[in-house]
C-alpha positions as CSV (number, residue, x, y, z in Angstrom):
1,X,-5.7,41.5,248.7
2,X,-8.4,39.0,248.7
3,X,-7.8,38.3,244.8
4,X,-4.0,38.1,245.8
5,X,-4.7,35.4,248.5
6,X,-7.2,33.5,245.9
7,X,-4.3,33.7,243.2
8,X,-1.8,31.9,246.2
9,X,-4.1,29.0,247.2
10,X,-5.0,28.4,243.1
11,X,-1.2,28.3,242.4
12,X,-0.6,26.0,245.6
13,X,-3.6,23.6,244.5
14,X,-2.2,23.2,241.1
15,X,1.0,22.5,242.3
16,X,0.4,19.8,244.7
17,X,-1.7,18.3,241.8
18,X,1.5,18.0,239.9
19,X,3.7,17.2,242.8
20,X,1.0,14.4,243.1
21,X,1.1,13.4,239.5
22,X,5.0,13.1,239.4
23,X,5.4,11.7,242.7
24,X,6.9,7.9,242.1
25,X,4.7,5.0,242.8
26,X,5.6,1.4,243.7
27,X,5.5,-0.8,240.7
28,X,3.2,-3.1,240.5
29,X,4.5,-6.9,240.5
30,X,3.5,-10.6,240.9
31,X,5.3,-12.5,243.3
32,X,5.9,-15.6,245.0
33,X,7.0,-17.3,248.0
34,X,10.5,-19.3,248.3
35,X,9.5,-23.1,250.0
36,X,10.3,-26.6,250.1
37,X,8.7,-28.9,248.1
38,X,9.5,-32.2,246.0
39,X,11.3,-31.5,242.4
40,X,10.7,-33.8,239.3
41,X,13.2,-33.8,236.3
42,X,12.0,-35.0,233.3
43,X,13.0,-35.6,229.5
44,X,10.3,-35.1,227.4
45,X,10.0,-35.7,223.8
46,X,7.5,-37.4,220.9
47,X,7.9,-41.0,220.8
48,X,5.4,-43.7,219.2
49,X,3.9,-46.7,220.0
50,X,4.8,-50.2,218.3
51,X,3.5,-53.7,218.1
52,X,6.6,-55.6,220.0
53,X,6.9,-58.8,217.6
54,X,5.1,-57.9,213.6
55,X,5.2,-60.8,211.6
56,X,5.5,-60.2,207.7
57,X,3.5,-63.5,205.9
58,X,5.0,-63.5,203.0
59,X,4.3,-66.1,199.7
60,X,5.8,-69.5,200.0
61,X,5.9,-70.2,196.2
62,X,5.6,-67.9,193.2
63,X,2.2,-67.9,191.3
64,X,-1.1,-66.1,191.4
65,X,-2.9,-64.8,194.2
66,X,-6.4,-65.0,194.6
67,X,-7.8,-61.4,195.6
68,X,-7.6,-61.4,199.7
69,X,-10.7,-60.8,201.6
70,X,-9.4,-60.0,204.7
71,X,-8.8,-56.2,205.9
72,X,-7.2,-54.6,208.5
73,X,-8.3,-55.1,212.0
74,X,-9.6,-58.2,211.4
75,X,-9.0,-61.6,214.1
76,X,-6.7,-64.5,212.8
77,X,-5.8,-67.6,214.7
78,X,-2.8,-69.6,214.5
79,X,-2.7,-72.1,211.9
80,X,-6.9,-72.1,211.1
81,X,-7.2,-68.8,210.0
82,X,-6.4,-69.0,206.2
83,X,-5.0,-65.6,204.9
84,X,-4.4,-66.1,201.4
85,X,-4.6,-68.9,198.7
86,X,-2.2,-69.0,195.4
87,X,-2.3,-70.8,192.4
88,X,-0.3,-71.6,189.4
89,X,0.4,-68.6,187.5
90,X,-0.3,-69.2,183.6
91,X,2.5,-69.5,181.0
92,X,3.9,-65.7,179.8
93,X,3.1,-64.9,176.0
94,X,5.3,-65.3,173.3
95,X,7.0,-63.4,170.9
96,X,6.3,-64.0,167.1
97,X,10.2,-65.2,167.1
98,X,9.6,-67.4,170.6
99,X,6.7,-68.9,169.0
100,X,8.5,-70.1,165.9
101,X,11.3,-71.5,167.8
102,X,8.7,-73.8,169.7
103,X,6.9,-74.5,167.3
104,X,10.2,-75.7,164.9
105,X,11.0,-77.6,168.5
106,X,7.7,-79.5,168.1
107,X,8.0,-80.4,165.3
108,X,11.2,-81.8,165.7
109,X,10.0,-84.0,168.9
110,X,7.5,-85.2,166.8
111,X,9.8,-86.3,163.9
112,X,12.2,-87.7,166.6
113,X,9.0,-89.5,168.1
114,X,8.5,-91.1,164.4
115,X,12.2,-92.1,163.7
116,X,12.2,-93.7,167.4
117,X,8.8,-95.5,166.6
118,X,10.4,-96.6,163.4
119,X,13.7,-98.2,165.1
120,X,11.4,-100.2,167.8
121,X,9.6,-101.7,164.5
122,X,12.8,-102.0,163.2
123,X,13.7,-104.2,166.2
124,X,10.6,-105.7,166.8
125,X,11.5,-107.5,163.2
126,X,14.9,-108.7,163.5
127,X,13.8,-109.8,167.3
128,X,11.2,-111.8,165.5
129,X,13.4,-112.9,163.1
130,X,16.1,-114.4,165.1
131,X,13.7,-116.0,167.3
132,X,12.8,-118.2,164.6
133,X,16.2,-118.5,163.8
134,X,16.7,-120.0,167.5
135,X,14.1,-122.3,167.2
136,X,15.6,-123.3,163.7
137,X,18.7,-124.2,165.0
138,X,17.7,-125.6,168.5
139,X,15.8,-128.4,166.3
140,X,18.7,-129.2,164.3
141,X,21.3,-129.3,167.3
142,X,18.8,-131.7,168.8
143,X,19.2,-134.1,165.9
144,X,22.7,-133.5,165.4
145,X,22.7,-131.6,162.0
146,X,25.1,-128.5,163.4
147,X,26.8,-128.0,166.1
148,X,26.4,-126.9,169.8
149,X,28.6,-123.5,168.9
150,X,26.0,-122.6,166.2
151,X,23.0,-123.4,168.0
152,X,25.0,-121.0,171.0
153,X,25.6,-118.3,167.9
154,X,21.8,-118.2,167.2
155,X,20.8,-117.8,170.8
156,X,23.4,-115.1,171.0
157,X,21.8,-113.2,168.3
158,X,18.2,-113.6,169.9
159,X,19.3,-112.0,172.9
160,X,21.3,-109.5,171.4
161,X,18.0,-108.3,169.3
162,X,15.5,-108.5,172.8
163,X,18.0,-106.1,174.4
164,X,18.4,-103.6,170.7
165,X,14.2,-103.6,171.1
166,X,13.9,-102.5,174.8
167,X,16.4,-99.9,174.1
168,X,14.8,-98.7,171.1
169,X,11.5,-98.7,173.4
170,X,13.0,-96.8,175.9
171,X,14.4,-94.2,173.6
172,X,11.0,-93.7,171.7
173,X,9.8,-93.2,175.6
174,X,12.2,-90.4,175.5
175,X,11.4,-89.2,172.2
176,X,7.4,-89.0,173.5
177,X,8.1,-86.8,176.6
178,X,10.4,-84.4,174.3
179,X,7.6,-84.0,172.1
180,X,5.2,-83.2,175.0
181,X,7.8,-80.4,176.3
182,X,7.6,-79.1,173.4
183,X,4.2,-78.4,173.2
184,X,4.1,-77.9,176.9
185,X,6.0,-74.5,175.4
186,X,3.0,-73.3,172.9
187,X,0.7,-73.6,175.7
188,X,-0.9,-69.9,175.2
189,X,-2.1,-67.7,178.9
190,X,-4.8,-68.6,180.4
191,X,-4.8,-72.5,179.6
192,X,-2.2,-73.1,182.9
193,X,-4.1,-75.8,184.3
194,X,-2.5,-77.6,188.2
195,X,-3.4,-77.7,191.5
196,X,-5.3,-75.1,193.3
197,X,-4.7,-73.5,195.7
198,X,-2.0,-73.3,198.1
199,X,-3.1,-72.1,200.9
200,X,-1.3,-69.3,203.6
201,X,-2.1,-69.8,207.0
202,X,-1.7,-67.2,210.1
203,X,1.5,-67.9,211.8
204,X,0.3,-66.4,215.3
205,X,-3.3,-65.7,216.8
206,X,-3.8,-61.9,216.4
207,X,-4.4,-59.3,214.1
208,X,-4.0,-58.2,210.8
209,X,-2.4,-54.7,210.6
210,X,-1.8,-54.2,207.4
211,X,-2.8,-56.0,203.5
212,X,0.4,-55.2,201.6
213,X,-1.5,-57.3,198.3
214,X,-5.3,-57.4,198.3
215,X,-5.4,-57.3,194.6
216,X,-5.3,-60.8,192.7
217,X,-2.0,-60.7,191.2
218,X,1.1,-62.8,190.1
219,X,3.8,-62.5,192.5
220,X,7.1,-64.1,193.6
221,X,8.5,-66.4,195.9
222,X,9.1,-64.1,199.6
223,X,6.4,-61.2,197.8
224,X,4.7,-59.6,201.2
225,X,1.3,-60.3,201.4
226,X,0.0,-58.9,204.6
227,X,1.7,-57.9,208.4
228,X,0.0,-59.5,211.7
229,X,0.8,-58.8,215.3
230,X,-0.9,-58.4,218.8
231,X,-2.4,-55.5,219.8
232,X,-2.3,-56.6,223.5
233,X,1.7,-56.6,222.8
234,X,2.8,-53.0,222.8
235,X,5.9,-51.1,223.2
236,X,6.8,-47.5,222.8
237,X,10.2,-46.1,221.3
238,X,11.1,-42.6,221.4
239,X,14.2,-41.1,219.7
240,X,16.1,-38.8,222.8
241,X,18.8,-36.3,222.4
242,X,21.7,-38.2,223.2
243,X,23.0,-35.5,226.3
244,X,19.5,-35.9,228.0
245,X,19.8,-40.2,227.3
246,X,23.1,-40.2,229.3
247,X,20.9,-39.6,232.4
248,X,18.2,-42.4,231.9
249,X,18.7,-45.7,233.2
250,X,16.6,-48.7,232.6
251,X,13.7,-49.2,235.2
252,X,13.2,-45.0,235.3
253,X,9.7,-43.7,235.7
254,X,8.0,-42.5,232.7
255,X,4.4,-41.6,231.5
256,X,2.9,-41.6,228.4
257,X,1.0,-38.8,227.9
258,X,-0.9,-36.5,224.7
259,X,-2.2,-39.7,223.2
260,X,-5.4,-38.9,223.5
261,X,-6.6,-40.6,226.7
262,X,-5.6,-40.3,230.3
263,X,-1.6,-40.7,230.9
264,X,-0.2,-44.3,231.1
265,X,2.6,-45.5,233.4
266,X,5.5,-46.9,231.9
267,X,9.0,-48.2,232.4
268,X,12.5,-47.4,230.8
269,X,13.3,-51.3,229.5
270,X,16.4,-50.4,227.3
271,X,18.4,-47.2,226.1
272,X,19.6,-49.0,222.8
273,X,23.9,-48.3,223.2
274,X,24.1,-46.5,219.4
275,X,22.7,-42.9,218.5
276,X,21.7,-42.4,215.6
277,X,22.2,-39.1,213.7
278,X,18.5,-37.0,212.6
279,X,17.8,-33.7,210.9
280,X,15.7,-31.4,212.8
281,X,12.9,-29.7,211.6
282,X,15.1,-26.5,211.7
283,X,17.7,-28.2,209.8
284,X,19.8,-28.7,212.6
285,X,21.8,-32.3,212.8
286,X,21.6,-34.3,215.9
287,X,22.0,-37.6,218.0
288,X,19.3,-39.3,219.2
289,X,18.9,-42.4,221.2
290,X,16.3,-44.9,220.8
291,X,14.7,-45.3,224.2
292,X,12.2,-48.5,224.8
293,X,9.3,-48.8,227.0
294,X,6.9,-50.8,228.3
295,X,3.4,-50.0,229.5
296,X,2.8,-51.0,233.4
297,X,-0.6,-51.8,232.6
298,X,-0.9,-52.3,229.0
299,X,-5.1,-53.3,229.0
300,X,-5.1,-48.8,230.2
301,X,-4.2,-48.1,226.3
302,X,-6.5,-50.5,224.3
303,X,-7.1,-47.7,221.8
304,X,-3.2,-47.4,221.3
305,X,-2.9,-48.9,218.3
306,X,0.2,-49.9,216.3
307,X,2.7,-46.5,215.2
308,X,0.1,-43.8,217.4
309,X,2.1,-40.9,218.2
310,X,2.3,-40.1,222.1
311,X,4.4,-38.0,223.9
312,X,7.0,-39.8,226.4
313,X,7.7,-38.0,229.6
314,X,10.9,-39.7,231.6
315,X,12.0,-39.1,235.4
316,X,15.9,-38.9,235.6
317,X,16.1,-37.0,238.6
318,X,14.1,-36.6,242.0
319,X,14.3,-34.4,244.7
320,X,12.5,-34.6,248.1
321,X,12.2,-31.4,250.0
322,X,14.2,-28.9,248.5
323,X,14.1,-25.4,248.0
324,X,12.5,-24.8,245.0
325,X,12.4,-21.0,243.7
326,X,9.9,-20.2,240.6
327,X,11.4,-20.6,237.0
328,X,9.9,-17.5,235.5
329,X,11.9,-15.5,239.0
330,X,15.3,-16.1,237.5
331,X,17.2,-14.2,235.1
332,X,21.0,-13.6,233.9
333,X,23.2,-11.3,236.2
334,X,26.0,-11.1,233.9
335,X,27.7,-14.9,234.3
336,X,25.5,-15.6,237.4
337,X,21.8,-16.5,237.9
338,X,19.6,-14.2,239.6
339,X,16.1,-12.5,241.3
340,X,14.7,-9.7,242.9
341,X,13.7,-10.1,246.6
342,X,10.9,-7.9,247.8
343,X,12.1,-6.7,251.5
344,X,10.7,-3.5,252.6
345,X,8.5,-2.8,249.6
346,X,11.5,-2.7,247.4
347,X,13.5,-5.0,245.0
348,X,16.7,-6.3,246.2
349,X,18.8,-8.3,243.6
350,X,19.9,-11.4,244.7
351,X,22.4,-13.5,243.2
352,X,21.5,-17.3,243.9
353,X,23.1,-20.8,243.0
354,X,20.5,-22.7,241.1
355,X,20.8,-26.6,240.9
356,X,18.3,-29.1,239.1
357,X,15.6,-27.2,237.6
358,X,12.2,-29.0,235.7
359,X,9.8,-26.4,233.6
360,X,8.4,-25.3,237.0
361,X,10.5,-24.5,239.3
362,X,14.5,-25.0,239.9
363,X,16.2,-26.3,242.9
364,X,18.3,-23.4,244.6
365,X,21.4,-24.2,246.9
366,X,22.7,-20.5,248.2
367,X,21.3,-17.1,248.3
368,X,17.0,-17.8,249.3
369,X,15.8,-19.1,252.1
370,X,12.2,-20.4,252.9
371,X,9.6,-17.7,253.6
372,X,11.7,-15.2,250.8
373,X,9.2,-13.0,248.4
374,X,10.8,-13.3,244.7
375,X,9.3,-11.2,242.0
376,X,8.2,-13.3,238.4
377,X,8.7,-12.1,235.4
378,X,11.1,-9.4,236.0
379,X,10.5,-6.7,233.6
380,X,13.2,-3.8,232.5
381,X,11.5,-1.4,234.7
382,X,13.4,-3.2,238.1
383,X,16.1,-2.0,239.4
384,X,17.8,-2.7,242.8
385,X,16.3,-0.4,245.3
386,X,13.0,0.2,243.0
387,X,9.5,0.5,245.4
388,X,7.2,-2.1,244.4
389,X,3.7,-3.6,245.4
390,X,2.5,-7.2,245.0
391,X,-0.5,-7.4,242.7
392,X,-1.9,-10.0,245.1
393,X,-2.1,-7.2,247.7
């Protein structure tokens, strides 16, 4: 009887054990609580920073530039600081076929030069000639042996010869500078000789932010040498989807932040009116805007520096005092929105009306009210009418 009874309360013990095992316990959950509070929407994306007004000095006059000692980051001052110098570049070689064509060209400028010489001796002697001719005949006139009309004939021919000799001068003038062209044209490289140097002057007190040329070269007229702005001037552009630029207006709210100092405050100055159409990383086209900002307190980013990636953060909606439900509490109900209410110790679905949400926390219009405990994170093990227990308890 005794082993009976022992038998009974073993068989009892081992089934309460299992009834205990089995037995379903309240799931375990985080939770929050539904209150008012102040909502934020922002549009955040990369943008960069910029130097407002760059100014490109370029080279007035083709020629060859002396190496540039100036570097990046280095002070320039309107119309002192001198940024470059250029001189004359020397003459290009020539070809065996170029040199033989200047050199027959020299030689014919100098055989012009010695037929031109040879026509103002020319002249110089019948000039002579008909000077004495002149005198010849202004003695006889005088005396009565010819007449007035010859002595006028002989003049005539005097003057006629002094105006055949200055043009013969003037031609072999001609004939000289042909001749030094010519030569000008065998002059071989590195014989240029002219003025040096030009020098290039800084069109604004500033900054150089980039040497385009530092190497001693020959360039052209408009080559870029170097690009100078002021740090102190600073903008920053980012590139929004064009659906989230529809809501920002000039004057918004912004910050600048992941730059790599503290954030900056900043201002929405102008949402340029054309998108313009990008390729995402994933390959995806889109339409971006080109949004423009300026710094409220631009002596805050002094380590910005000229195309510094930051990350631009833009207020387009504000919300004082609304009911604000966690966004990690909501999930899809079919077409609707929706979360699990604690009340009782068990989840209760709850079908809400959401309305502006941030990252955080979305604005909810029907279905919560303040004081409500919603469950985050809703896992597949929830069901409507499941017994659950905060963690926090």
């Amino acid at each position: 009887m005794l082993r009976r009874l022992m038998m009974l309360l073993a068989l009892l013990a081992v089934l309460a054990g299992l009834a205990w095992a089995f037995w379903p316990r309240p799931l375990p959950v985080e939770t929050a609580v539904i209150g008012k509070r102040d909502i934020l929407v922002t549009v955040e994306e990369e943008g960069k920073s910029r130097i407002r007004e760059i100014f490109t000095v370029s080279a007035p006059i083709g020629g060859q530039t002396l190496r540039i000692d100036r570097h990046a980051g280095d002070q320039v001052v309107k119309d002192k600081t001198v940024l470059a110098e250029i001189r004359p570049a020397a003459p290009g070689l020539l070809d065996a076929r170029l040199n033989r064509v200047a050199e027959a060209a020299a030689a014919s400028a100098e055989a012009g030069v010695g037929l031109a010489q040879a026509e103002v001796r020319q002249a110089e002697a019948r000039l002579a000639f008909l000077k004495t001719e002149l005198s010849r005949a202004e003695r006889l006139a005088a005396k009565g042996t010819i007449s007035d009309s010859a002595r006028d004939k002989a003049r005539l021919e005097a003057e006629t010869a002094e105006a055949v000799l200055e043009s013969a001068q003037s031609a072999l003038a001609v004939r000289k500078r042909e001749l030094e062209r010519a030569e000008a044209a065998l002059i071989e490289t590195g014989t240029a000789e002219g003025p040096c140097c030009t020098e290039i002057k800084a069109p604004i007190t500033g900054q150089i932010l980039r040497v385009l040329a530092e190497s001693e070269q020959v360039v052209q007229a408009g080559t870029p040498l170097m690009e100078i702005g002021d740090p102190a001037d600073l903008e920053i552009t980012a590139d929004i989807l064009s659906r989230d630029a529809v809501e920002i207006v000039p004057g918004a709210a912004a910050e600048i932040v992941n730059w790599g100092g503290a954030p900056l405050a900043a201002r929405v100055r102008r949402v340029e009116p054309s998108a313009v159409t990008k390729v995402s990383a994933l390959g995806i086209e889109e339409q971006r805007v080109p949004v423009i900002l300026d710094l409220a307190n631009p002596h805050e980013a002094r380590q910005l520096g000229d195309g510094f990636r930051v990350v631009v953060r833009i207020a387009v909606w504000e919300g004082k005092d609304k009911l604000a439900a966690p966004i990690a509490a909501l999930f899809r109900q079919g077409s609707a929105w929706a979360v699990y209410k604690v009340m009782d110790g068990k989840a209760v679905l709850q079908i809400i009306s959401p309305g502006r949400r941030n990252d955080d926390v979305v604005e909810v219009t029907a279905g919560l009210t303040a004081g409500d405990v919603v469950i985050l994170h809703p896992s597949d093990q929830l069901a409507n009418g499941v017994r659950v227990t905060s963690l926090a308890d």
